[in-house]
C-alpha positions as CSV (number, residue, x, y, z in Angstrom):
1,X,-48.0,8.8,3.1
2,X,-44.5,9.3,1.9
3,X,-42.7,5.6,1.5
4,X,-39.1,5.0,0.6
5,X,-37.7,1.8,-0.7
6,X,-34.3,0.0,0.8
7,X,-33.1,-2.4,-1.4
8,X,-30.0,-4.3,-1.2
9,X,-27.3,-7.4,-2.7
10,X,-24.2,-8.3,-1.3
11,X,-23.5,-11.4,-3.6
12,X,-23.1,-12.3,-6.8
13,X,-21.5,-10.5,-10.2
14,X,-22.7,-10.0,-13.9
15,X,-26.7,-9.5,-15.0
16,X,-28.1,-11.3,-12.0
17,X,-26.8,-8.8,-9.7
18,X,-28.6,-6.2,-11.2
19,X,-31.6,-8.3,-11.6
20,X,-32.4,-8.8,-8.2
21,X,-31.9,-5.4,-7.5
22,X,-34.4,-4.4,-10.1
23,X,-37.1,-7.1,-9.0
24,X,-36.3,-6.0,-5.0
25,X,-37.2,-2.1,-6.5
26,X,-40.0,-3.5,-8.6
27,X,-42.1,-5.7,-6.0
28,X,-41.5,-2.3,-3.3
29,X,-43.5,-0.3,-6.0
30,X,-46.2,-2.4,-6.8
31,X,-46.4,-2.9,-2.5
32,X,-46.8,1.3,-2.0
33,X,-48.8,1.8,-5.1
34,X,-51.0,-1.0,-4.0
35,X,-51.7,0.9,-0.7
36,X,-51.8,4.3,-2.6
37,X,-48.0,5.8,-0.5
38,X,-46.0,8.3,-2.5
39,X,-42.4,6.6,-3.3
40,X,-40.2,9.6,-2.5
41,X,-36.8,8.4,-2.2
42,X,-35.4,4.5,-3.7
43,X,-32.0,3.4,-1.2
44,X,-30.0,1.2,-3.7
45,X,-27.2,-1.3,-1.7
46,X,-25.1,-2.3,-4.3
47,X,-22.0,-2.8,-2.5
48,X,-20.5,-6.4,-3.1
49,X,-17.6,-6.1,0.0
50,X,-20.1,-5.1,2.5
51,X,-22.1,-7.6,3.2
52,X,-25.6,-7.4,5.3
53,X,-24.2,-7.3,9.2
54,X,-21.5,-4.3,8.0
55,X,-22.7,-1.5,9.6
56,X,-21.1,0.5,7.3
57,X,-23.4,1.0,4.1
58,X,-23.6,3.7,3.0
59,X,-27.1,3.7,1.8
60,X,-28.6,2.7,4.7
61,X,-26.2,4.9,6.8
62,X,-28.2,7.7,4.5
63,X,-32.0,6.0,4.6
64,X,-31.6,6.7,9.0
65,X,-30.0,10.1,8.2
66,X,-33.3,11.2,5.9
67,X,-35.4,9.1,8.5
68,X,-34.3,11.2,11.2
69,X,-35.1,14.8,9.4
70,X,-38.9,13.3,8.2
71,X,-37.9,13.0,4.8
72,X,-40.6,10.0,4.7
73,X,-42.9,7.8,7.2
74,X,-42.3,4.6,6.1
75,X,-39.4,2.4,4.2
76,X,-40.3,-0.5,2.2
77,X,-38.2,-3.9,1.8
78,X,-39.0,-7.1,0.5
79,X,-37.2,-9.2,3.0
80,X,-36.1,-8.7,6.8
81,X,-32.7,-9.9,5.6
82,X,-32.5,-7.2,3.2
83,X,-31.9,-5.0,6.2
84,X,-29.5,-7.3,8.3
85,X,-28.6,-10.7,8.8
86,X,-27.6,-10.0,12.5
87,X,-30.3,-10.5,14.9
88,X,-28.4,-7.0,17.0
89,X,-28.2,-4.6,14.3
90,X,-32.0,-6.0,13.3
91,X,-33.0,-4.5,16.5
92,X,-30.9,-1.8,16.7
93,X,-31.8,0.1,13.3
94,X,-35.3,-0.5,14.0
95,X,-35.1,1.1,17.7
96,X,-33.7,3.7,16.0
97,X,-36.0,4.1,13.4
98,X,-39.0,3.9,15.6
99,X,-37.8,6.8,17.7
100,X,-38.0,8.4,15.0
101,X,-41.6,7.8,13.7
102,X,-40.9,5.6,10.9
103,X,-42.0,2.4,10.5
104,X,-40.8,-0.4,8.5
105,X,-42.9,-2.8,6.3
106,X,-42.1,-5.9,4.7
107,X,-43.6,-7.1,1.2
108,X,-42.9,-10.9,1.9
109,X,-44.3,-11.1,5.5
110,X,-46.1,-9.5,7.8
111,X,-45.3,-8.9,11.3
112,X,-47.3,-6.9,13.5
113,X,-46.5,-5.1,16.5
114,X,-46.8,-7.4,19.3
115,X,-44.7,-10.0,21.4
116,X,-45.1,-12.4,18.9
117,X,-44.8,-10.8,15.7
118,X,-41.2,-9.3,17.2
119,X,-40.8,-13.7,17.8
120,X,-41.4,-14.2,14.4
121,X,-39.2,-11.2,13.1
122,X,-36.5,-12.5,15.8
123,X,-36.6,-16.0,14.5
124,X,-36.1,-15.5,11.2
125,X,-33.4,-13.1,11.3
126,X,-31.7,-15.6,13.7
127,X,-32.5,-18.3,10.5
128,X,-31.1,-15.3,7.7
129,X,-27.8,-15.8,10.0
130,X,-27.7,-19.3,10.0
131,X,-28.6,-19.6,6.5
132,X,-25.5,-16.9,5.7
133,X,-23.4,-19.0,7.6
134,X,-24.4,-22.2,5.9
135,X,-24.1,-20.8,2.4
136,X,-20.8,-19.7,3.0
137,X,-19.5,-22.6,4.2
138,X,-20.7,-24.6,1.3
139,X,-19.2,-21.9,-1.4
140,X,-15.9,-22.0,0.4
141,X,-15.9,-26.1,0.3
142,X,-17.0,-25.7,-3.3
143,X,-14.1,-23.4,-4.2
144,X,-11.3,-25.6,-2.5
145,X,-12.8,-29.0,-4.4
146,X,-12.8,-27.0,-7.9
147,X,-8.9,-25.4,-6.8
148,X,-7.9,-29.2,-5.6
149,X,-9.0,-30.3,-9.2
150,X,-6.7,-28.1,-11.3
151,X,-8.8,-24.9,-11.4
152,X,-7.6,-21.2,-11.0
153,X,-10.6,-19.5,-8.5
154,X,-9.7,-15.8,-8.4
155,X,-12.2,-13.0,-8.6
156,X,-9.8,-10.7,-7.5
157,X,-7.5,-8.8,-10.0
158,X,-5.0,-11.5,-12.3
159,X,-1.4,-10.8,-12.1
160,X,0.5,-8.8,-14.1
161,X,0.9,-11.0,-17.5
162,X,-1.7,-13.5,-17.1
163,X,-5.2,-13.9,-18.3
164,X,-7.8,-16.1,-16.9
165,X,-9.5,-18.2,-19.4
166,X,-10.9,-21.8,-20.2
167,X,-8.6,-24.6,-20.8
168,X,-10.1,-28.5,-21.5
169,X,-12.9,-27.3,-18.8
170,X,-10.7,-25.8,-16.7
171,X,-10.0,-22.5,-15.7
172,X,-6.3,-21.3,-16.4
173,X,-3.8,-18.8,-16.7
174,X,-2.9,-18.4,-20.2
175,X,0.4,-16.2,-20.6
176,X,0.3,-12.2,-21.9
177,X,2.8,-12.0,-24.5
178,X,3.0,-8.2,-24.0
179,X,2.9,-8.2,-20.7
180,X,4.9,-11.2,-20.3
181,X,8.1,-9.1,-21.6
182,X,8.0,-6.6,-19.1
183,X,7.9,-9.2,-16.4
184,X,11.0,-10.8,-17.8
185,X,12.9,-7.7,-18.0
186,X,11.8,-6.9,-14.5
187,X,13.3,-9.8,-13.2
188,X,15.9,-9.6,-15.4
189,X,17.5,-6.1,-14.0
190,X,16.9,-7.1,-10.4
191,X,19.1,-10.1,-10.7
192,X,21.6,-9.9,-13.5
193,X,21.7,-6.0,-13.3
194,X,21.6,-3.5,-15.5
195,X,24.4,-2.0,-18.3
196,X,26.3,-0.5,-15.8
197,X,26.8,-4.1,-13.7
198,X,24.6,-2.8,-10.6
199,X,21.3,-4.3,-9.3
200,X,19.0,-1.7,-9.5
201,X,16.5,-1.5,-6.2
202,X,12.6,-2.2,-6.6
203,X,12.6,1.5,-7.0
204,X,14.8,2.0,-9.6
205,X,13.2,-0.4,-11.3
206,X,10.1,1.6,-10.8
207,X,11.2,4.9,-11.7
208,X,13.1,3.4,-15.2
209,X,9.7,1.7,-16.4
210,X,7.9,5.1,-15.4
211,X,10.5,6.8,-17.8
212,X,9.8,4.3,-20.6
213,X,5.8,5.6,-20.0
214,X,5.7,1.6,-19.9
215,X,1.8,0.9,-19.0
216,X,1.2,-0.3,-15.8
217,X,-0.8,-3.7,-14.4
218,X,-4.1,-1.1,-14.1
219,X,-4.0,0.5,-17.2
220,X,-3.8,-2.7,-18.6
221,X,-6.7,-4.0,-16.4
222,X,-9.2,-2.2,-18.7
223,X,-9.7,0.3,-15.8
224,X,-8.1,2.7,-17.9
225,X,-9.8,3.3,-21.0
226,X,-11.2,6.2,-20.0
227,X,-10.1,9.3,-22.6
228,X,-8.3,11.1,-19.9
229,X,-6.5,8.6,-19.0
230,X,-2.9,8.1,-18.9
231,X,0.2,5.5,-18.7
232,X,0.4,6.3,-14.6
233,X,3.2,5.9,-12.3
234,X,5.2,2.5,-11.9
235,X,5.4,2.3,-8.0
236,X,7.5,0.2,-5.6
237,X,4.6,-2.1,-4.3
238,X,4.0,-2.8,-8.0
239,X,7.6,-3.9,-8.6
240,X,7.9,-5.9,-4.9
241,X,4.4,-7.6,-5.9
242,X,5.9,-9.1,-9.2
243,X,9.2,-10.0,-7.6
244,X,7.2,-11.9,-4.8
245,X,4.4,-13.5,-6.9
246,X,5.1,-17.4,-7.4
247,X,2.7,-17.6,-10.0
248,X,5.3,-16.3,-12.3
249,X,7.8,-19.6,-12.0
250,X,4.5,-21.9,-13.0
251,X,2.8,-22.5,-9.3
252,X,-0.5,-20.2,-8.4
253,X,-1.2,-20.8,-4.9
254,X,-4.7,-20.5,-3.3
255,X,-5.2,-19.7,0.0
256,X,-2.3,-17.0,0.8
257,X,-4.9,-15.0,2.6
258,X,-7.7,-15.5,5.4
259,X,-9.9,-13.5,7.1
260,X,-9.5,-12.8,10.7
261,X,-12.5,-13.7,13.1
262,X,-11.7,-11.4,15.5
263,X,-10.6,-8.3,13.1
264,X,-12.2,-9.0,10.3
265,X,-9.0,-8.4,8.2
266,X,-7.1,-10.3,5.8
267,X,-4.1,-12.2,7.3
268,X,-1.1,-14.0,5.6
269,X,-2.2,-17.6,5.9
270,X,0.9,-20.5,5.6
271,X,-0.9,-23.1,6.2
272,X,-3.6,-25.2,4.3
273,X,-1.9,-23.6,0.7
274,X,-3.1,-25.5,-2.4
275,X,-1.0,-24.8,-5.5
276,X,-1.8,-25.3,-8.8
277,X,0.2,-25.5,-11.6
278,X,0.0,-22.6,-14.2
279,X,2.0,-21.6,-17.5
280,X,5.8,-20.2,-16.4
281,X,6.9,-16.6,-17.3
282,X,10.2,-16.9,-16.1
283,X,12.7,-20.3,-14.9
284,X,12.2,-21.3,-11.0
285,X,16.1,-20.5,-10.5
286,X,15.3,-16.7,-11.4
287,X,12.2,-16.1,-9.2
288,X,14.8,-18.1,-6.3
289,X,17.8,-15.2,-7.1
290,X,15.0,-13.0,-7.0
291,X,14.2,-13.7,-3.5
292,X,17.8,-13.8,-2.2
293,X,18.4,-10.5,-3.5
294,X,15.4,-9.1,-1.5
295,X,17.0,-9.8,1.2
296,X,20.4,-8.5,0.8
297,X,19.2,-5.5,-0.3
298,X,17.2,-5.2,3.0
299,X,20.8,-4.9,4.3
300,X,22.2,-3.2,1.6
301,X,21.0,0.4,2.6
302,X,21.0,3.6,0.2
303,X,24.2,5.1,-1.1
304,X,24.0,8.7,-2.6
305,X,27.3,9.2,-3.5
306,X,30.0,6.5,-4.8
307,X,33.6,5.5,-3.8
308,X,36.1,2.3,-4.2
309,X,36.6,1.5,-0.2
310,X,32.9,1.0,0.0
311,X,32.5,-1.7,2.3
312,X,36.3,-2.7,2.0
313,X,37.3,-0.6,5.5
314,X,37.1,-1.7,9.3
315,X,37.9,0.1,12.0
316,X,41.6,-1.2,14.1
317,X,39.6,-0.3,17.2
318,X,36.2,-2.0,17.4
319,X,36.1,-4.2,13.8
320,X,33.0,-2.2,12.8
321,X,32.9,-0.8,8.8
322,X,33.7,2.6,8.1
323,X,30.8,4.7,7.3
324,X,30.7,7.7,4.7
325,X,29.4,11.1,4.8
326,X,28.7,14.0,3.5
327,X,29.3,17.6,5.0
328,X,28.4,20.7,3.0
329,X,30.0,23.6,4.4
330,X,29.4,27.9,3.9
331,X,30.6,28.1,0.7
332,X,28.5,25.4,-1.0
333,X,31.3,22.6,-1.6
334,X,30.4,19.2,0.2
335,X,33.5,17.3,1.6
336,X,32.9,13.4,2.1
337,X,34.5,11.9,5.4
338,X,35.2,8.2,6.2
339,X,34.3,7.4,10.0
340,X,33.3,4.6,12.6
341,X,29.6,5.0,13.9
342,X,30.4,3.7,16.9
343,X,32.5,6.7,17.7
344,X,30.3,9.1,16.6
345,X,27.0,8.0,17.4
346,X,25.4,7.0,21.0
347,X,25.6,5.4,22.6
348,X,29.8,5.6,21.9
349,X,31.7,2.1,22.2
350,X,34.3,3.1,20.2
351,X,37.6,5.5,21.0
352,X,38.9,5.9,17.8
353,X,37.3,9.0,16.7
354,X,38.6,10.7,13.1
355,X,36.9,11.6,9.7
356,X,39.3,11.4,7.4
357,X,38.6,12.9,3.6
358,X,36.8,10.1,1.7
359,X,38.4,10.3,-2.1
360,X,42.1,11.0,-1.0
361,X,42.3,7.9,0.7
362,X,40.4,6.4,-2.5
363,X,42.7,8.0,-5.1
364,X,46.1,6.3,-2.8
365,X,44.8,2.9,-2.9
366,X,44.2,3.3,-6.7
367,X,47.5,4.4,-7.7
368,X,49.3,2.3,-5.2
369,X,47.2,-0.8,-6.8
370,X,47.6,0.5,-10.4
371,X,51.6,0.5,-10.2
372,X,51.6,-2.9,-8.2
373,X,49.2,-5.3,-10.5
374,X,51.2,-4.0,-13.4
375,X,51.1,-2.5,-16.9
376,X,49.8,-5.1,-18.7
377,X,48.0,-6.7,-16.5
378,X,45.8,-3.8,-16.1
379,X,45.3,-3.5,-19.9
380,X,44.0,-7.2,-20.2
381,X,41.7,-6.8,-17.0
382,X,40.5,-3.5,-18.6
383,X,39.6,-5.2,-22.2
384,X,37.7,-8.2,-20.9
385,X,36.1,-5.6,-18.4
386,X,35.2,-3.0,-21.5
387,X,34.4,-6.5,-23.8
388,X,31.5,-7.5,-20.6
389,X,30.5,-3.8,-20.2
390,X,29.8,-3.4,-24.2
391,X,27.7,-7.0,-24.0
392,X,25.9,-5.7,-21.6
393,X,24.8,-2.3,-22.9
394,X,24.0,-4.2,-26.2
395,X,21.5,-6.6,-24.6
396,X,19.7,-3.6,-23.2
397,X,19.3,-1.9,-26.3
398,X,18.1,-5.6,-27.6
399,X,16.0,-6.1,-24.8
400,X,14.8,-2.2,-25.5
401,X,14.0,-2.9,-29.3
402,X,12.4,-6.2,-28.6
403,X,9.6,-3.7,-26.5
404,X,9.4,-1.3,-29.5
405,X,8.6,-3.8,-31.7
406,X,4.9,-5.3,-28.7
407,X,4.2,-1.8,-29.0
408,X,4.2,-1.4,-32.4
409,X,2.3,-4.6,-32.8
410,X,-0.3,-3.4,-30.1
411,X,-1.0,-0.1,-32.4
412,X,-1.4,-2.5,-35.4
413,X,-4.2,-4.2,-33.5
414,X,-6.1,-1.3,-32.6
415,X,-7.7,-1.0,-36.0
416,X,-9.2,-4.4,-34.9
417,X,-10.6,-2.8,-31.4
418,X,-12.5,0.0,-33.6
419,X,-14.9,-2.2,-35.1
420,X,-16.2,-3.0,-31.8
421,X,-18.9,-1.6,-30.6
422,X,-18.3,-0.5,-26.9
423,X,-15.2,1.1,-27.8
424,X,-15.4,4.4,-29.6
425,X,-12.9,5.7,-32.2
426,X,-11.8,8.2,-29.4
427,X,-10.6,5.9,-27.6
428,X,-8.4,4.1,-30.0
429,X,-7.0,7.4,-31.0
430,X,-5.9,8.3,-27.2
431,X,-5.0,4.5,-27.3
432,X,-2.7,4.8,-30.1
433,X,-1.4,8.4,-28.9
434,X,-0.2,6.8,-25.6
435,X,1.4,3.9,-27.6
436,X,3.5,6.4,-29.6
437,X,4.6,8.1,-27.0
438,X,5.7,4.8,-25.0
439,X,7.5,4.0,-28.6
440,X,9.7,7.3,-28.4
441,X,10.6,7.2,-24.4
442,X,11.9,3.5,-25.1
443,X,13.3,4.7,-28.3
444,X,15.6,7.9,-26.4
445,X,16.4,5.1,-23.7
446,X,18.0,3.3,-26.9
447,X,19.9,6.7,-28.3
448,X,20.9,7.1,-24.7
449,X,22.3,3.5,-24.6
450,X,24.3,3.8,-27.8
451,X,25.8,6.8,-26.8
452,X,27.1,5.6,-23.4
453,X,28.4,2.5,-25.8
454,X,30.1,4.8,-28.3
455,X,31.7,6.6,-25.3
456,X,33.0,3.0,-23.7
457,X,34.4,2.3,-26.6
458,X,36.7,5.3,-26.8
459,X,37.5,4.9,-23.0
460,X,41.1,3.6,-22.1
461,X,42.5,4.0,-18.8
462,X,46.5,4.3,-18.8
463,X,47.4,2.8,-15.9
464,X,50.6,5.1,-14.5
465,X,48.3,8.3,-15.6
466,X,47.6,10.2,-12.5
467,X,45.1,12.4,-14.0
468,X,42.9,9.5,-15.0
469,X,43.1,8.1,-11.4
470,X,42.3,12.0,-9.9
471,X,39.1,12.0,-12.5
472,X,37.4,8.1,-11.8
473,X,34.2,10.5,-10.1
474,X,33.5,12.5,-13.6
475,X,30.5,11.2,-14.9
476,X,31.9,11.5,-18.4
477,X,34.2,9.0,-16.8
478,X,31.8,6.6,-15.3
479,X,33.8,3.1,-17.3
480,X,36.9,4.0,-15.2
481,X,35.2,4.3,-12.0
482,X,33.7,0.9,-12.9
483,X,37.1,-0.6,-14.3
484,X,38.8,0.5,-10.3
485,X,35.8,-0.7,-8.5
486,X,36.1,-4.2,-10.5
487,X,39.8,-4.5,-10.1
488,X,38.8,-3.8,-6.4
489,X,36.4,-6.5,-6.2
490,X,38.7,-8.6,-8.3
491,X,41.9,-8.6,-6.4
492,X,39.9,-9.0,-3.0
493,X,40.9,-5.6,-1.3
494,X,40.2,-4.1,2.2
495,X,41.7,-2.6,5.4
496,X,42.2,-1.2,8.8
497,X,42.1,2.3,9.8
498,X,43.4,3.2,13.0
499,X,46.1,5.1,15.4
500,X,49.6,3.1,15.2
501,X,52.2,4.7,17.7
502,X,50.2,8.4,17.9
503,X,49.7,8.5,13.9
504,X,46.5,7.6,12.0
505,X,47.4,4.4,9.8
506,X,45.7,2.4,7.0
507,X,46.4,-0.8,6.0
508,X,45.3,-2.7,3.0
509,X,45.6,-5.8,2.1
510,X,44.9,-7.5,-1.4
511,X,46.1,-10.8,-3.4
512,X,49.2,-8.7,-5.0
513,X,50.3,-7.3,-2.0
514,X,49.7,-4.7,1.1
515,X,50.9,-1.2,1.9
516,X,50.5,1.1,4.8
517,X,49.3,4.7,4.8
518,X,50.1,7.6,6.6
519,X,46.5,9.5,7.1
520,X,45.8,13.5,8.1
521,X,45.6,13.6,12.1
522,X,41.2,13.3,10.6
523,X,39.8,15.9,12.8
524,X,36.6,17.1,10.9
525,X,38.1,20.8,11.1
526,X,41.4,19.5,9.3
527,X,41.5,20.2,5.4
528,X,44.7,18.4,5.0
529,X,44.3,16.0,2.2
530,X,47.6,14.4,1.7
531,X,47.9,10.4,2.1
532,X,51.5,8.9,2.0
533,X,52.5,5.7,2.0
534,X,55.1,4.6,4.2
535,X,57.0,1.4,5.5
536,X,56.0,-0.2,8.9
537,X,58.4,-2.6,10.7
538,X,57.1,-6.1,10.2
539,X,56.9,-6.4,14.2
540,X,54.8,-3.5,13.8
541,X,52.5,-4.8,11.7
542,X,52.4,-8.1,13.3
543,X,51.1,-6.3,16.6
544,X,48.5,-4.1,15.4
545,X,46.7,-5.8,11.9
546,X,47.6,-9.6,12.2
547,X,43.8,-10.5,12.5
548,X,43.4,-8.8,9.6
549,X,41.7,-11.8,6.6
């Protein structure tokens, strides 16, 4: 008779693992040979997430597939938990298989096929689930005392900069030094900024590292010392993880998760958390910035295209900020509008309806601020600006070199890793080929850096020079966009737009003074680009823009 074998684990890691597995196959082929059945097909479960009720294992999903097409008479286990530890699927694979004309044999016991051999079988599947249960229980008690005590219980994947290892007969974190860095300069863009004084988004941050062919958290898992493999792709999630992760301020918590009875999913658990103190990466205040940055840039949104008034306009009508966009027309050229949403967009609530050209009204404020804060006022509030800006730039190419220098120090180790055994001298060559490559991308980011520096440096903004004001959108004249969006910010300025007596009027408003501005008539057909600024009569202003802050 043709016999095949079903063996399965659900539990435990390492040697033992394989062990059982290798004495379940081992006892199955002394029990067929000792009744002279031909072994034609061995079912190995070695799945350690599905345990024994899943009805998804893929094995034995395959043993009633090959069941049902004859490929064998009889299967062979050495337990009847082996096959299930639920009392229902129990029955209901071996309904199925019996249908089929295969019958199931057990080396440990033997139950015939009567009422009460089927009690027996029933029982002590009903005792597998309570001994399941039971075991369970006791591992999970046995993992909170040992957490409670000072230990670190994860058997899940460490985060990014941290190693798990034994401390005075505990088990700890103990802080990457490589890793480490990349963690601190993660945090360090998304709260202080980068060169250029933004806060780059969890994406940007993403896409930069990915440019630096910086390794990420699974190539440096040793999942990835495969020949073919390389640095991978820095991703969003990766970034939002580290940001979110408390471990990294000095305080592992265990517990963030449970399992759902009813869905059998993990679920975000607040309650019953046990933390335990671990080595710091970074100060608490950071990780705390951190988080409040998360959430403003929930509410930040995505800007593709930069101006001055950003966020500095309301509408006279409804108080709502002016929006920006973008209209390409026929011929290619895209002409930016400034507008209120509520006018445009349903459902409407809003009456004053215009799109008025973006940079025009931009390029007025500037001027009109230039001339009123002054000659040499400007020049000072441009030299400390430039003095910050070159700081800046310098601490990223410090912050860059500091990288080249772990990398550098990781290839010198890697003549270490070739005496080892399990790791073959083609694998420290692609190791060392992937490092040198990391070493160049950081080292162009540096050239990049220094030339952005050298070109600061030469940059000076004369203050009644109209061209300068017309070009702050070049990109080979990103520090005076920067020096008009700071004097902005600095001086506090914003405005209304709206219709004063049949004309469209703005009116800003900063800590040196306020002008009004006559506007196009800002129908999106009109092409009319010329802003004037004129004098209202105080009553005037007093009547339409005295709520103004």
């Amino acid at each position: 008779m043709k016999a095949a074998i079903y063996a399965r684990v659900s539990r435990g890691t390492g040697p033992e693992r394989g062990q059982s597995l290798l004495n379940q196959i081992r006892v199955c082929r002394e029990y067929a040979q000792r009744y002279g059945w031909r072994v034609v097909a061995e079912f190995v479960e070695n799945e350690r997430h599905n345990p024994g009720e899943s009805l998804n294992l893929s094995k034995l999903t395959q043993l009633i597939d090959d069941a049902a097409t004859g490929e064998f008479d009889i299967i062979i286990a050495t337990d009847i938990d082996r096959l299930s530890r639920r009392l229902a699927k129990q029955i209901l694979i071996e309904e199925e298989l019996k249908s089929f004309d295969v019958k199931i044999v057990y080396t440990n016991d033997t139950y015939p096929d009567t009422s009460d051999g089927n009690l027996m079988k029933h029982i002590k599947t009903i005792i597998a689930e309570y001994e399941q249960i039971k075991t369970a229980e006791r591992i999970a008690r046995g993992i909170r005392t040992a957490v409670e005590a000072g230990n670190v219980m994860t058997t899940g994947v460490q985060p990014y900069g941290y190693k798990l290892t034994e401390q005075d007969g505990k088990r700890k974190f103990a802080v990457l030094k490589d890793e480490a860095s990349i963690v601190r300069l993660i945090f360090k863009w998304y709260t202080v900024g980068n060169s250029d004084f933004k806060h780059p988004s969890t994406t940007d941050i993403a896409q930069k590292l990915s440019k630096l062919r910086i390794p990420t958290p699974n190539y440096n898992r040793g999942r990835s010392w495969n020949v073919q493999e390389i640095y991978g792709t820095w991703t969003h999630g990766a970034i939002t993880k580290i940001l979110s992760n408390t471990t990294y301020y000095g305080c592992w918590r265990f517990g963030k998760s449970t399992k759902c009875k009813e869905s059998g999913k993990s679920i975000i658990n607040s309650k019953g958390l046990i933390d335990v103190s671990v080595s710091s990466i970074i100060p608490r205040d950071q990780w705390n910035e951190a988080q409040s940055r998360k959430v403003r840039n929930i509410h930040r949104g995505r800007t593709w295209y930069q101006f001055l008034l950003r966020k500095r306009l309301r509408c006279l009508n409804c108080n709502a900020l002016l929006s920006s966009i973008g209209e390409r027309r026929k011929s290619g050229k895209t002409f930016f509008y400034i507008y209120c949403t509520n006018a445009w967009v349903k459902p409407i609530s809003c009456k004053n309806r215009f799109k008025i050209h973006l940079y025009c009204v931009d390029r007025a404020v500037a001027k009109w601020l230039n001339r009123l804060y002054g000659e040499k006022a400007f020049k000072d509030f441009q030299k400390q600006l430039k003095k910050e800006y070159l700081n800046r730039i310098d601490n990223a190419i410090i912050d860059l070199k500091n990288l080249v220098e772990k990398f550098e120090d990781q290839s010198d180790r890697l003549d270490s890793l070739s005496e080892l055994d399990f790791i073959s001298d083609q694998m420290v060559i692609v190791r060392r080929i992937n490092i040198n490559i990391t070493i160049d991308s950081i080292s162009e980011e540096i050239d990049e850096l220094k030339a952005k520096r050298k070109l600061v440096e030469l940059s000076f903004i004369p203050p009644d020079d109209p061209t300068a004001i017309d070009n702050i959108y070049n990109e080979q004249t990103q520090f005076s966009f920067l020096t008009h969006e700071k004097l902005f910010e600095h001086l506090e300025v914003h405005g209304l737009i709206g219709n004063v007596d049949g004309s469209r009027i703005a009116y800003i408003k900063s800590i040196v003074g306020e002008a009004t501005f006559k506007l196009p008539d800002g129908t999106h057909r009109n092409r009319e680009t010329t802003v004037r600024e004129i004098k209202l009569r105080p009553d005037t202003i007093k009547k339409y823009f005295s709520h103004i802050g």
